[in-house]
C-alpha positions, -999 to +999 in steps of 0.1 A: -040+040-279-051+053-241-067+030-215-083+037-189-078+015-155-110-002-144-126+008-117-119-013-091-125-009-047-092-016-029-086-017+008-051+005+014-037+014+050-013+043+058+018+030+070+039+052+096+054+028+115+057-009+123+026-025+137+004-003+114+001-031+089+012-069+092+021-075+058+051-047+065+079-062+087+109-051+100+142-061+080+177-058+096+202-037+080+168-009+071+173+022+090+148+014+122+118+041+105+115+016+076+095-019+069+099-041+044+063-054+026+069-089-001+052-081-032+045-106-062+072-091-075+099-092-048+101-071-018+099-033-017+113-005+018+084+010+032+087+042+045+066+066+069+038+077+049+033+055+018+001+033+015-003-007+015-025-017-007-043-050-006-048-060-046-082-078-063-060-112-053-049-102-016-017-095-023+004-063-014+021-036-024+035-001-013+024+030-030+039+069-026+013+091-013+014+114-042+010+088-063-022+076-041-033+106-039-033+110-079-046+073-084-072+066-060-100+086-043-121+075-008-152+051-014-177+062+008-199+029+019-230+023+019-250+024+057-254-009+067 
């Protein structure tokens, strides 16, 4: 069987470098261009480039930008 994933608006940041997001922090003993982001399902390196994404229950995870790229395309909104 093949499933599609529902479509679903998420909010996702480019991280380059600490500060960019808060959920990303910086860990001792990570090489100084990396953050650290907890996840529900532990904690994950985040490194220049990959996106945080804020899930359907506010949680967060990192994502490679070819795999972004692949997975998710820009929502344009609506005027207000």
């Amino acid at each position: 069987m093949k499933y599609r994933k529902k479509p679903v608006v998420i909010e996702a940041t480019q991280w380059f470098k600490n500060g960019d997001h808060p959920a990303v922090v910086n860990l001792d003993g990570l090489p100084t261009e990396n953050g650290w982001v907890e996840t529900l399902e532990g904690g994950h390196v985040v490194r220049p480039g990959d996106w945080i994404i804020t899930g359907v229950k506010g949680e967060h995870y990192p994502c490679k930008p070819d795999i972004f790229a692949a997975t998710y395309q820009m929502v344009e909104e609506a005027p207000r």
